[in-house]
C-alpha positions in Angstrom: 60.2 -19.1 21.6 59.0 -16.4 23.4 58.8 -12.8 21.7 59.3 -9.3 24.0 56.5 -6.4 23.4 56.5 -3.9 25.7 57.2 -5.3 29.2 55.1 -8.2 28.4 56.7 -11.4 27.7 54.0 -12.8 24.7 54.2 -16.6 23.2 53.6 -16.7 19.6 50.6 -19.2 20.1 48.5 -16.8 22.2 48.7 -14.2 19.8 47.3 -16.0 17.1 44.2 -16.8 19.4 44.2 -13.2 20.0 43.9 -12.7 15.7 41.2 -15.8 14.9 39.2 -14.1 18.1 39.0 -10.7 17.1 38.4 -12.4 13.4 35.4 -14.0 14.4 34.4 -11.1 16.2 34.4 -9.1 13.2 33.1 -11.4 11.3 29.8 -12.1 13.8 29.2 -8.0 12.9 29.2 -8.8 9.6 27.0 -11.4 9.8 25.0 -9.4 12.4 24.8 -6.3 10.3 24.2 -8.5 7.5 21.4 -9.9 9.0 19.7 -7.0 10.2 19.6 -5.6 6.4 18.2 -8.3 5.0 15.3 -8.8 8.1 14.8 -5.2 7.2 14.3 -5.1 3.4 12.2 -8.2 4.4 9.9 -6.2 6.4 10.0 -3.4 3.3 8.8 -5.6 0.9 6.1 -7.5 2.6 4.9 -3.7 4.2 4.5 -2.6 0.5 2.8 -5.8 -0.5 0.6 -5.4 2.6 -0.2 -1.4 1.6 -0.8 -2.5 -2.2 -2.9 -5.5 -1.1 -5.0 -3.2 1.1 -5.2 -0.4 -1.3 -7.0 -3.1 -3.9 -9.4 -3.9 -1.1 -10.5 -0.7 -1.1 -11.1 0.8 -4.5 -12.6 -2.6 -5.0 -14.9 -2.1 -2.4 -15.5 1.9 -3.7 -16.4 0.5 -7.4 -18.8 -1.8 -5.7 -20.1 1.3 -3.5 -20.2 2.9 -6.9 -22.4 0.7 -8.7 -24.7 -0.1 -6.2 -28.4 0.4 -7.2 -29.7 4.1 -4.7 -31.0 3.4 -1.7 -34.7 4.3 -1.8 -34.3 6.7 0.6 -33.0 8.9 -2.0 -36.1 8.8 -3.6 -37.9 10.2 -0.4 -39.7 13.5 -2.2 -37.6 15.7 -0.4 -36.4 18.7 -2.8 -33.6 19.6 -0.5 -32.2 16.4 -0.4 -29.3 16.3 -3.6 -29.0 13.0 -5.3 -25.7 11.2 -7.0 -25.7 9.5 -9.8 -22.7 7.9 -11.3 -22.4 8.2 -15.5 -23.1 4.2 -15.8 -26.6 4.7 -14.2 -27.3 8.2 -15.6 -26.6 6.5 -19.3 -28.9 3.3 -18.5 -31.4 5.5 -16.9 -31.9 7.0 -20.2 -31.4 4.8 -23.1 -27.9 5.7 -23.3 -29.1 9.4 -23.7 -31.9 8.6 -26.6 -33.3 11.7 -27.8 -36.4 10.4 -27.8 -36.0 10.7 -24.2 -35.1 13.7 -23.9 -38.3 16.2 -22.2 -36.6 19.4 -22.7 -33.1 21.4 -21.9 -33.4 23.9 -18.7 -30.4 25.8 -17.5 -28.9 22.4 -15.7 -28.4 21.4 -19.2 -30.9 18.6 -20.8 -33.8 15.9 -18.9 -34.7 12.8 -19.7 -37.1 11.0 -18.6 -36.5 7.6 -16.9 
């Protein structure tokens, strides 16, 4: 049987090819899109594990900088050179701030002796 649309004489078989194409056509976009979304919350998710792994790395590596013993070169004499200390070494430095150690109190607050 053949069916009349338009002023084109159409077979019922080819228009159900016409229907299963366009369905797979629709549903390769899906799978397409589909794909796309998930390749992109991949690439999310192993970014932020990237940026958290690399973030680690480096306050690891500023603790170590940290508590690393001065370089002697801090030590040189020079009054205009201003040394850092952090509170770990200040409070091994001086006995864990023992009286006893204590020389006197100026206007930069107490000194100890080391």
């Amino acid at each position: 049987m053949r069916h009349l649309m338009g002023e084109q004489l159409v077979s019922p078989s080819s228009s159900k090819v016409e229907r299963s194409s366009s369905r797979l056509g629709i549903l390769a976009l899906i799978f397409l899109i589909g794909g796309l979304l998930l390749l992109m919350i991949c690439l999310v998710i192993l970014a932020f594990t990237f940026w958290k792994h690399i973030k680690q790395l480096m306050m690891k590596k500023t603790v170590e900088l940290e508590n690393a013993v001065p370089a002697p070169s801090i030590f040189s004499g020079n009054l205009q050179t201003i040394c850092y200390f952090n509170y770990r070494t200040l409070k091994r430095a001086t006995g864990n701030f023992n009286p006893e150690n204590q020389l006197g109190s100026g206007g930069f607050g107490p000194v100890f002796k080391v």
